[in-house]
N, C-alpha and C positions, 0 to 999 in steps of 0.2 A: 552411515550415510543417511541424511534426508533431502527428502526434495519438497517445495513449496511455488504452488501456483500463486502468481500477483494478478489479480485482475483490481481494475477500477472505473470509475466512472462507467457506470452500466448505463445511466439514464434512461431508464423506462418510462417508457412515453414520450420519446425521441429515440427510439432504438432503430436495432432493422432486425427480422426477427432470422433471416437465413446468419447473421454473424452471432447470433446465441446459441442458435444451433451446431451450428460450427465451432464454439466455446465450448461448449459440453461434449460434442464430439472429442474434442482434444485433451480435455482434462482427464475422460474417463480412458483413453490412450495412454495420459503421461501418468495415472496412477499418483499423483502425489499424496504424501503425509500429510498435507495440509492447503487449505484453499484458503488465501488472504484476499479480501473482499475493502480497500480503502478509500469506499465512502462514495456519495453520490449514487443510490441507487436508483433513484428517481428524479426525475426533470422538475417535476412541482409539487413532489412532496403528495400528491393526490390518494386517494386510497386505492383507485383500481392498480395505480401503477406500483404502491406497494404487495399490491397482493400479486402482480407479474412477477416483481423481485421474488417474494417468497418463495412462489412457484418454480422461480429457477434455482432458486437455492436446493427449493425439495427436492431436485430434482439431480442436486451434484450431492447429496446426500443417499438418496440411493441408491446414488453410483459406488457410496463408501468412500467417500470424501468428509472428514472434517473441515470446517468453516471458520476461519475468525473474522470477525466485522466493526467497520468503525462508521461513523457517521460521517456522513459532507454535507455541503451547505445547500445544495439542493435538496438534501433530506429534511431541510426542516421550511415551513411553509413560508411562502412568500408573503401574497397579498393576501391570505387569511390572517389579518393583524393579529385577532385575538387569539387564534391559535398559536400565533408565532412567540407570542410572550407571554401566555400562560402555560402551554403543553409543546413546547415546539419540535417537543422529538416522541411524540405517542405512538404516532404512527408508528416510525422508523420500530420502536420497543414489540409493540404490537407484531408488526410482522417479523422485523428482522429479528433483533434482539433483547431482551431486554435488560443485556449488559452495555453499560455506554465505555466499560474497561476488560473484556473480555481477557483470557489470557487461557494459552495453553502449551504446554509442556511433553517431550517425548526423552530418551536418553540422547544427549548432547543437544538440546535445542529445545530454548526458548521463547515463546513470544507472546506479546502483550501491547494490547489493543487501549487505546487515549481516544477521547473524544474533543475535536477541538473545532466543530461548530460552531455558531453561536446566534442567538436570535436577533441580539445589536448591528449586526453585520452584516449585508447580504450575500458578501463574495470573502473573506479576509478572515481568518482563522487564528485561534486564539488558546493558549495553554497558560497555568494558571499554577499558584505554589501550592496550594493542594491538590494537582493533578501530577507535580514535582517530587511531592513526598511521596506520592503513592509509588508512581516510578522507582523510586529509590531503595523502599521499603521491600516492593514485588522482586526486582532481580537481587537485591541482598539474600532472598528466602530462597535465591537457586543455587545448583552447582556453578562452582567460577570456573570450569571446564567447559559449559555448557556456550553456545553460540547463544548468543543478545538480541533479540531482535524488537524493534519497537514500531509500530504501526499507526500512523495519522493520514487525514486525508491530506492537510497542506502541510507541503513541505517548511523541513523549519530552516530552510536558506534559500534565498531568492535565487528566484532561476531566469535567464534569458528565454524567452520562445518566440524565436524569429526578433520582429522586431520592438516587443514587448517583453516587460518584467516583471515577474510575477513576484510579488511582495514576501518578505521573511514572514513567517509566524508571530503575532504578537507574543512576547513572553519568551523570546526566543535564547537571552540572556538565560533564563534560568533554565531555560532545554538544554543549554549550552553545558552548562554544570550540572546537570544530571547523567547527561549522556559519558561527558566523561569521567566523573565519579563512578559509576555504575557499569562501567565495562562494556557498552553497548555495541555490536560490531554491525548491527545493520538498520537502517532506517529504512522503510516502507513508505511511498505517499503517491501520492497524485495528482487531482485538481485541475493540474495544466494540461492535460491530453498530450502530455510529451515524452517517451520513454527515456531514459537515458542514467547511467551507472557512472559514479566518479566518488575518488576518497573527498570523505570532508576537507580536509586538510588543502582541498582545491578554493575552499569558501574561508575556510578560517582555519587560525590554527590551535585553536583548543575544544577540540571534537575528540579528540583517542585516535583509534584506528579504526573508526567507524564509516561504514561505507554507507550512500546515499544511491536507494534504488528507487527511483522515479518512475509508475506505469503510464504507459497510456488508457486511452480509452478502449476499452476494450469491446462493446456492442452501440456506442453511439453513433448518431449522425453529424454529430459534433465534433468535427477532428479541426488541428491545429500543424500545421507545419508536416504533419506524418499521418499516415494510415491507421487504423485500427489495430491494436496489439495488444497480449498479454507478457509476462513474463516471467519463465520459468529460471530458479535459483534452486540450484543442487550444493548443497554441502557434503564434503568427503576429506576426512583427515586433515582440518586444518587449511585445505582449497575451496574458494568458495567460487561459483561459476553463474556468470547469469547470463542467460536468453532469450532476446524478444524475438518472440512468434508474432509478426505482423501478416494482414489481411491483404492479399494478391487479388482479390475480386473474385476469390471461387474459393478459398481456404488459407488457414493459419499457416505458414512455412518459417519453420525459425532459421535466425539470423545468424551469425557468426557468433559462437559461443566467446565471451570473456572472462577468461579465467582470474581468481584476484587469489592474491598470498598476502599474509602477515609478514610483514618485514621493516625493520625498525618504526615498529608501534602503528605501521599505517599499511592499509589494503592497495598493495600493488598488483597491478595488471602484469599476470604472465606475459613478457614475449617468445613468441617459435623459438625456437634455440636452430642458428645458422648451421648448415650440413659444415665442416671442415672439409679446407681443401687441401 
């Protein structure tokens, strides 16, 4: 069994601090193997608001939380031109990490953190054939028993939110062939402040049986369509389950669990099974 918290989009310096608190509260509750962190720690990339970020990092780390962390495109500086294309992710190194490919590993469960920021861009995200290879390279080197899991801030298939689209991943074609070359059973992202769980195979059909976990925002003031939320994914013998804990205006209460199974190549949603009459 493991279990993995999704949080994203923290936006520090556009947060509200009673739903960090109430983050922490819940993480150090649900005890997870691991805390996925995908991207957007900060609203302007500023230094005070990375050293908040840290600070709450420090802070699920003392709890006995492992972290894995990716960049988003608030993380890298706006109107500081020359920061933005000469160093545009120091900061983010500096406090958060200073792996832009993180990756960690337990029995049955992999994951590994891509960076697909970019300084050309202010909003639009970007993966790249040496960020391909390395993908390809990293889950060759694991158990092929092992759960797949891959982590970006923007998602690499466009998504509806409300009445807007939010654009595929530049590079997306060759995401496309890695992920299913490489066995990958779960994508991580964010960006859009929209939670929401669906097999790839709902976007396109040469994905594998790779499932698409999208968080919300989980402490901004920035929300779209839906409230504030994280999202817990427990893996257990081949069931993979995921749960968003969305913000009631006084605390985190999770949602109806969704259960997904492996079944001819692609992650199907449990149904109840009908009592017999």
């Amino acid at each position: 069994m493991a279990r993995i918290v999704h949080l994203s989009d923290l936006h520090f310096g556009a947060h509200d601090d009673r739903l960090v608190k109430a983050v922490e509260h819940e993480v150090a509750t649900l005890k997870p193997d691991l805390v996925v962190v995908s991207g957007d720690f900060t609203q302007r990339a500023r230094t005070e608001q990375f050293s908040e970020a840290c600070e709450f990092l420090g802070r699920l780390r003392d709890a006995g939380c492992d972290v894995l962390a990716v960049p988003g495109n608030h993380d890298v500086p706006l109107y500081d031109v020359l920061r933005r294309f000469l160093s545009p992710l120091a900061r983010y190194r500096r406090f958060i990490d200073d792996s832009l490919c993180p990756f960690f590993e337990m029995p049955g469960l992999v994951v590994l953190g891509i960076n697909t920021a970019r300084s050309l861009t202010f909003k639009d995200g970007r993966i790249n054939r040496d960020q391909v290879e390395f993908i390809r390279k990293t889950f060759a080197r694991t158990p092929s028993e092992s759960v797949r899991v891959l982590v970006t801030h923007h998602p690499l298939f466009a998504l509806t939110v409300g009445d807007e689209v939010e654009r595929a991943i530049g590079g997306q074609e060759l995401a496309l062939d890695v992920i299913e070359e490489s066995g990958v059973d779960l994508l991580l992202a964010g960006h859009a402040h929209h939670a929401s769980s669906q097999d790839a195979s709902d976007f396109v059909t040469r994905a594998g049986g790779v499932l698409v976990v999208q968080a919300g925002t989980a402490t901004s003031t920035r929300v779209r369509e839906q409230e504030q939320s994280f999202n817990v994914i427990d893996l257990d013998d081949g069931l993979l389950t995921v749960t968003i804990h969305a913000w009631t205006g006084s605390a985190f209460e999770a949602a109806d669990a969704q259960p997904y199974k492996l079944r001819d190549g692609h992650r199907q949603i449990l149904k109840a099974e009908q009592p017999a009459h």
